[in-house]
MMTF fields as JSON, N, C-alpha, C and O atoms, coordinates in Angstrom:
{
  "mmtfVersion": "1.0.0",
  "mmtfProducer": "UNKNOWN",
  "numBonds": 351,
  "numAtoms": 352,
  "numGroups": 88,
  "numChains": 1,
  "numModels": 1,
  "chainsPerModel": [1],
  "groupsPerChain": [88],
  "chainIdList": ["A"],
  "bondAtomList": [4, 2, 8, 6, 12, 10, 16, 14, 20, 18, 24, 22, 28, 26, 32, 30, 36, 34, 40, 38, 44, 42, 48, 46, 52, 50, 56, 54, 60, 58, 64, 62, 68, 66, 72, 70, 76, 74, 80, 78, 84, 82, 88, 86, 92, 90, 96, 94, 100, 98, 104, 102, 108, 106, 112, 110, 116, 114, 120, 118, 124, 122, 128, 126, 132, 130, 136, 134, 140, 138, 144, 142, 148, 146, 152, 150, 156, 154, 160, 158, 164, 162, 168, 166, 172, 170, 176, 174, 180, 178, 184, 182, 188, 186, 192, 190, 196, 194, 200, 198, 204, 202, 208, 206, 212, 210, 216, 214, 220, 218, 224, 222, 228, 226, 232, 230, 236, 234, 240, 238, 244, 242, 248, 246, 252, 250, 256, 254, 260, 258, 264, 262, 268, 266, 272, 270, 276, 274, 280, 278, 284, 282, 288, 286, 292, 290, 296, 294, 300, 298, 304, 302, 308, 306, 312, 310, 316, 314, 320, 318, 324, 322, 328, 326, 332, 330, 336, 334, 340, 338, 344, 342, 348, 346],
  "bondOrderList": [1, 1, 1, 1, 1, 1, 1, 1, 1, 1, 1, 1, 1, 1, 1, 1, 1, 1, 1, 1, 1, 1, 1, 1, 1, 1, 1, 1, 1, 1, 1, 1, 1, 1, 1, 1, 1, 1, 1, 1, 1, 1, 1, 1, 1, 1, 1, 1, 1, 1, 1, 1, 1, 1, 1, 1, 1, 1, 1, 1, 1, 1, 1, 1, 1, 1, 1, 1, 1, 1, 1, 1, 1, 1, 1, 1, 1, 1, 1, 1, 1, 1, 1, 1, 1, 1, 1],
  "groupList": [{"groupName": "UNK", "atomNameList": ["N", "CA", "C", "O"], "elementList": ["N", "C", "C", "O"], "formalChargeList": [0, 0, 0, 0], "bondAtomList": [1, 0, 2, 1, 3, 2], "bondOrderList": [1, 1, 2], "singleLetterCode": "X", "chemCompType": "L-PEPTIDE LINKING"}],
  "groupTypeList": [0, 0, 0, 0, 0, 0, 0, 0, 0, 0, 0, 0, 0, 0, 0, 0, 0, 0, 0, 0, 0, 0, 0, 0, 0, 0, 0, 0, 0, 0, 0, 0, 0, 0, 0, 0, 0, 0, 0, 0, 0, 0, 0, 0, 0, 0, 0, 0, 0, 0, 0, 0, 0, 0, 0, 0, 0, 0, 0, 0, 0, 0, 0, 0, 0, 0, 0, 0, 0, 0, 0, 0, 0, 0, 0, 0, 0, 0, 0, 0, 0, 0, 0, 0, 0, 0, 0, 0],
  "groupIdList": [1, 2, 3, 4, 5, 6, 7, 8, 9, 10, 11, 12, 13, 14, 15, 16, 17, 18, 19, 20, 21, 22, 23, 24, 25, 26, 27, 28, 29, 30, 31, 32, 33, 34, 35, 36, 37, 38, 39, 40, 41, 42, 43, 44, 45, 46, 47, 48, 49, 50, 51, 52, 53, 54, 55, 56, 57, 58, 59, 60, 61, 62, 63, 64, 65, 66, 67, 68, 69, 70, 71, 72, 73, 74, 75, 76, 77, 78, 79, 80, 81, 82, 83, 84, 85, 86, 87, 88],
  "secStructList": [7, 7, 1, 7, 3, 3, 3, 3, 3, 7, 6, 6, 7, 1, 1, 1, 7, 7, 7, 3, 3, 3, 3, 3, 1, 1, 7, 7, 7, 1, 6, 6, 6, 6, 6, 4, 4, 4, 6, 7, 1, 2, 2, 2, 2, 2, 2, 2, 2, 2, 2, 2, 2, 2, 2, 6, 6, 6, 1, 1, 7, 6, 6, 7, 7, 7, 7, 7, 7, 7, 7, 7, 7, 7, 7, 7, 1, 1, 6, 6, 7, 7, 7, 7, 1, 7, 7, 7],
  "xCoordList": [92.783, 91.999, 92.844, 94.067, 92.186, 93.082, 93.872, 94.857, 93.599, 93.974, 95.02, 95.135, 95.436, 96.033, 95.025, 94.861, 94.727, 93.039, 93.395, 93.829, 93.14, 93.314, 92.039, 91.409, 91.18, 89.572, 89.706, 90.374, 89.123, 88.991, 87.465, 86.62, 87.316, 85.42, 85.437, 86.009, 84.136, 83.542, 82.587, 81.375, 83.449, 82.569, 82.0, 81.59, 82.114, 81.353, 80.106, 79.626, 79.727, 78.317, 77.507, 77.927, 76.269, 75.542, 74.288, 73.555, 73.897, 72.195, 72.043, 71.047, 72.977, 73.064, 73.362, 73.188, 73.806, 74.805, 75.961, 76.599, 76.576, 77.761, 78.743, 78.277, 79.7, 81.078, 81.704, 82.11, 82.058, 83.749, 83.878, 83.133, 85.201, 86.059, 87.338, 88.025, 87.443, 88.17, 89.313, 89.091, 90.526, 91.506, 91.969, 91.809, 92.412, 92.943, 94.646, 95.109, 95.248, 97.025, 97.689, 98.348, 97.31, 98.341, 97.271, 96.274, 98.077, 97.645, 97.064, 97.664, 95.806, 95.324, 95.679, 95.669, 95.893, 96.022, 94.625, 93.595, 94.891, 93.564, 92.328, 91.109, 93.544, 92.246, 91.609, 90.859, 91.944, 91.204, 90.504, 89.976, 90.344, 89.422, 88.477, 87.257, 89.003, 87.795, 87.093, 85.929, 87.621, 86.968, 85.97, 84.781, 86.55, 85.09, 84.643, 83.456, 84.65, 83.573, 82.466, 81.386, 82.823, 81.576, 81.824, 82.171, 81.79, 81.39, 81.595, 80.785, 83.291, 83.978, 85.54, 86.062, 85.933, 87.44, 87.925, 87.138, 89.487, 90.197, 89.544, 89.584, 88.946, 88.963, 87.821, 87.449, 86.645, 85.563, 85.575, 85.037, 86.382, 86.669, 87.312, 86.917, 88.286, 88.641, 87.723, 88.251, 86.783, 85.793, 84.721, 83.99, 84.674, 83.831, 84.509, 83.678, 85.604, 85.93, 86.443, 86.546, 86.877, 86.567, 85.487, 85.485, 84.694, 82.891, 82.502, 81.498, 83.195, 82.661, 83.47, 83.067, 84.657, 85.322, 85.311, 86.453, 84.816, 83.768, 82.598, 82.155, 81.747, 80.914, 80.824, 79.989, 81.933, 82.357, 82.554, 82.129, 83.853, 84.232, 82.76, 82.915, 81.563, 80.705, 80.861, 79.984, 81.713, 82.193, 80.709, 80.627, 80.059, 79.507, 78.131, 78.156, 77.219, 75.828, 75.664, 75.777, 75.352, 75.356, 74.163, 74.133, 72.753, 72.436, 72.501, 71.681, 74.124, 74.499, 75.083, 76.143, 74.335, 74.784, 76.02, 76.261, 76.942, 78.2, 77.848, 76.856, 79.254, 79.239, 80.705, 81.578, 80.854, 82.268, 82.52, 81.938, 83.678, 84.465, 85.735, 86.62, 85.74, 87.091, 87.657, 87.117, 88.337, 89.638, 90.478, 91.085, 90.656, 91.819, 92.87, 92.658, 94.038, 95.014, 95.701, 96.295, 95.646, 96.703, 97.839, 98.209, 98.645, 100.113, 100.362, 99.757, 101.508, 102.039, 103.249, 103.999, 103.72, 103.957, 105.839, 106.746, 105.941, 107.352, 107.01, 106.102, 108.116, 107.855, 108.027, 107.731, 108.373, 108.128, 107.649, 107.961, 106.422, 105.522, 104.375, 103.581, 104.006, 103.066, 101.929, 102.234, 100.469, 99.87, 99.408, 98.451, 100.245, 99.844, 100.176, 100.514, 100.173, 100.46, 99.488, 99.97, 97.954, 97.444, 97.74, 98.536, 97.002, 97.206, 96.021, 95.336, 95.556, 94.462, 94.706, 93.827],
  "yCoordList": [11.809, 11.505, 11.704, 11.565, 12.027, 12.699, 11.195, 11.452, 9.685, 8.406, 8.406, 9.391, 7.434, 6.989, 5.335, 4.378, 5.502, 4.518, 4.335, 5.223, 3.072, 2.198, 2.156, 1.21, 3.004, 2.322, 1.889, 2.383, 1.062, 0.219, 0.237, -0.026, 0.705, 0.657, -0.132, -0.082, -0.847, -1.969, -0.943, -0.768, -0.576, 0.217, -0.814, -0.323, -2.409, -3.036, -2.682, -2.591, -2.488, -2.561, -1.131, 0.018, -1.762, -0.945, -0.712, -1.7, 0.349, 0.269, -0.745, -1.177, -0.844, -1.712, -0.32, 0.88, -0.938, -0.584, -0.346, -1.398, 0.507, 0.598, -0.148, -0.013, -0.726, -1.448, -0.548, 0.093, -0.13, 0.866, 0.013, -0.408, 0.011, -1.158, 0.007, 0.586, 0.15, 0.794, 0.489, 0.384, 0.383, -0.299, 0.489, 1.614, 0.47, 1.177, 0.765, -0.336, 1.925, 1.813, 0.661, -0.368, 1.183, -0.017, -0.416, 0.071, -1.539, -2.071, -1.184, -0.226, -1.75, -0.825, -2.138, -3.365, -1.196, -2.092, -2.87, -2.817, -3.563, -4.096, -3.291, -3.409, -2.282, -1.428, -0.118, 0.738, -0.114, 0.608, -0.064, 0.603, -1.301, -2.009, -2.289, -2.361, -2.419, -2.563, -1.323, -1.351, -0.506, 1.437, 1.321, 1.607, 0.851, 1.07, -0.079, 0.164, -1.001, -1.879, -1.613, -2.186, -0.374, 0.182, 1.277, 2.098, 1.797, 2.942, 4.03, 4.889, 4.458, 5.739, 5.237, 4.131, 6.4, 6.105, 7.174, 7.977, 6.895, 7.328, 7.133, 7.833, 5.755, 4.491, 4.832, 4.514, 5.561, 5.654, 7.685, 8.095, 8.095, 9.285, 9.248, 9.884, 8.417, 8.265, 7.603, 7.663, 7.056, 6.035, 7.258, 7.299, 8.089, 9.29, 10.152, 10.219, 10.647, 11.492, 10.954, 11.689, 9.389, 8.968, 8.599, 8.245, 8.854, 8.768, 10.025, 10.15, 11.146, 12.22, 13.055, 13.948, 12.554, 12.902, 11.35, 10.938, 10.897, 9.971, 10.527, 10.613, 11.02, 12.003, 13.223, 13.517, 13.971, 15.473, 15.247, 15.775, 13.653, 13.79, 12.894, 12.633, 12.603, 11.87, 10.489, 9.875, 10.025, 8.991, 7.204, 5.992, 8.09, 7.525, 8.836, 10.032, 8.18, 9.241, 9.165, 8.188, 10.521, 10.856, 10.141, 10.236, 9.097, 8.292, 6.874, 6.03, 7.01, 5.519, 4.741, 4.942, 3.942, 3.096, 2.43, 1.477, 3.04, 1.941, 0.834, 0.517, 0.135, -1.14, -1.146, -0.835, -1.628, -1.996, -3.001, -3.33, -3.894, -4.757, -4.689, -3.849, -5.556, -5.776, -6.835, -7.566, -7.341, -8.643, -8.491, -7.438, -9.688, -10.403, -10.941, -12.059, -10.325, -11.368, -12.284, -11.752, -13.561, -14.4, -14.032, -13.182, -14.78, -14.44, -15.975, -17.04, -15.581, -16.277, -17.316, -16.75, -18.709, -19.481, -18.923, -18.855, -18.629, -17.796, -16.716, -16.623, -15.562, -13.968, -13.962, -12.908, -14.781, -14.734, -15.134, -15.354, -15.468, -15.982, -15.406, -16.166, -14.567, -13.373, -13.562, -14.131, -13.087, -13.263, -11.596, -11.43, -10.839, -9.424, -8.977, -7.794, -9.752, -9.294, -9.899, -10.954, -9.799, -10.231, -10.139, -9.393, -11.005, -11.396, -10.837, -11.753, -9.692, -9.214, -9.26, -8.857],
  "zCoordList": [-21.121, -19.956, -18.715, -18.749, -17.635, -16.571, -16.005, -15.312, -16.189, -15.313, -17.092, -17.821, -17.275, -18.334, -18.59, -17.834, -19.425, -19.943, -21.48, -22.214, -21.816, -22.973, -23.557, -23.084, -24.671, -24.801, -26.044, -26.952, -26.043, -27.384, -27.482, -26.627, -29.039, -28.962, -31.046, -32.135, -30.134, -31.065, -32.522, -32.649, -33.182, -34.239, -35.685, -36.737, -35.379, -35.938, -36.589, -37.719, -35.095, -34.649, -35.665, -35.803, -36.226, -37.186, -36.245, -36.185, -35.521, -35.302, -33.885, -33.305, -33.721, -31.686, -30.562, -30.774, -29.478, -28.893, -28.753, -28.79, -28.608, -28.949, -27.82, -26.688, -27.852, -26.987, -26.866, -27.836, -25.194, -25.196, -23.797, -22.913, -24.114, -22.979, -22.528, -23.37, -21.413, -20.848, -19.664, -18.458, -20.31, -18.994, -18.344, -18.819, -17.583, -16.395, -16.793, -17.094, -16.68, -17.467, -16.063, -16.207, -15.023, -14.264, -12.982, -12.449, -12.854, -11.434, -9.972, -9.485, -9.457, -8.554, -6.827, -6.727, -5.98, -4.408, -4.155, -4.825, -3.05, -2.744, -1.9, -1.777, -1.331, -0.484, -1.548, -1.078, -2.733, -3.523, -4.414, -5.303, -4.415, -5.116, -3.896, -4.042, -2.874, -1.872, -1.449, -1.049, -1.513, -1.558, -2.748, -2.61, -4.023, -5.127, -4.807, -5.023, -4.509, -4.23, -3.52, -3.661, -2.421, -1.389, -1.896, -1.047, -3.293, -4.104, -3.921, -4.269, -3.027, -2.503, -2.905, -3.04, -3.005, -2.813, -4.386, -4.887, -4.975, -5.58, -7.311, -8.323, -6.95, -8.592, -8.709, -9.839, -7.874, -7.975, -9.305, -10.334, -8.443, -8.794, -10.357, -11.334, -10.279, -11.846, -12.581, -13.691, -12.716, -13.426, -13.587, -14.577, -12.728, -12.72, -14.245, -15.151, -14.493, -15.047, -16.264, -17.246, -16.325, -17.297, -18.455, -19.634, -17.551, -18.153, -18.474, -19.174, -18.04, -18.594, -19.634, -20.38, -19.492, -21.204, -21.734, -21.941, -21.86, -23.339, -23.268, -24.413, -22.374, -22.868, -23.642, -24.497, -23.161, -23.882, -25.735, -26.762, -25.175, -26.79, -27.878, -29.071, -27.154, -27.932, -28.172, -28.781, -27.828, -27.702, -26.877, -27.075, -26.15, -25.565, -25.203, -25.49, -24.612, -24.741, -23.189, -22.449, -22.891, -21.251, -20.376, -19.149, -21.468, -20.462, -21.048, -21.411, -20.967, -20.914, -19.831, -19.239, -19.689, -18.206, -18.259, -19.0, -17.317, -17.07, -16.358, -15.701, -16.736, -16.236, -16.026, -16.836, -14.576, -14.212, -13.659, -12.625, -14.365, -14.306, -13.422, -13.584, -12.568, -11.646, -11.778, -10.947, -12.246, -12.801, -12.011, -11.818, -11.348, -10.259, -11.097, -11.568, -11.395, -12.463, -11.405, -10.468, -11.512, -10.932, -11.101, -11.91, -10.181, -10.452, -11.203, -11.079, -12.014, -12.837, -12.468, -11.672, -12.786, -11.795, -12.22, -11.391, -13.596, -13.438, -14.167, -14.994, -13.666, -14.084, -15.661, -16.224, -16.26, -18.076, -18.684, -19.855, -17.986, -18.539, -18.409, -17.856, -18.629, -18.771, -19.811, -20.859, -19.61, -20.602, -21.607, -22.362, -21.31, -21.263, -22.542, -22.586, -23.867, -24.942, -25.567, -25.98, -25.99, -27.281, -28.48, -29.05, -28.894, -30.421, -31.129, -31.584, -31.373, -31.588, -33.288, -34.05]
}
């Protein structure tokens, strides 16, 4: 994928909808979360081209509606204490 993107997809699922969760590899500024928030900018452009190679590879069906998520991580009260490793 042209951004560097983490997807994890829910292949549980028999005869539903399908789950694809898509992270973004690193941290974005505040004025580019405020650019896709009024639906222009850089993040808008990558969310674009990420949606269309999960389309190419089938991965996802071309009228499937996204949905995007924006997560504020707090800062952490010391730097080693991080929550960025699940236990999946």
């Amino acid at each position: 994928m042209s951004t560097e993107t983490n997807v994890k997809e829910d292949a549980e699922k028999v005869g539903g909808p399908q789950l694809v969760v898509v992270e973004l590899a690193r941290r974005r500024s505040p004025d580019q979360i405020k650019r896709l928030r009024k639906g222009r900018g850089r993040l808008v452009d990558d969310i674009d081209d990420t949606l269309l190679e999960l389309v190419k590879s089938g991965t996802i069906s071309a009228d499937a509606q996204p949905v995007v998520i924006v997560v504020r991580e707090a800062p952490t009260l010391f730097g080693f204490l991080s929550d960025d490793d699940d236990d999946d």
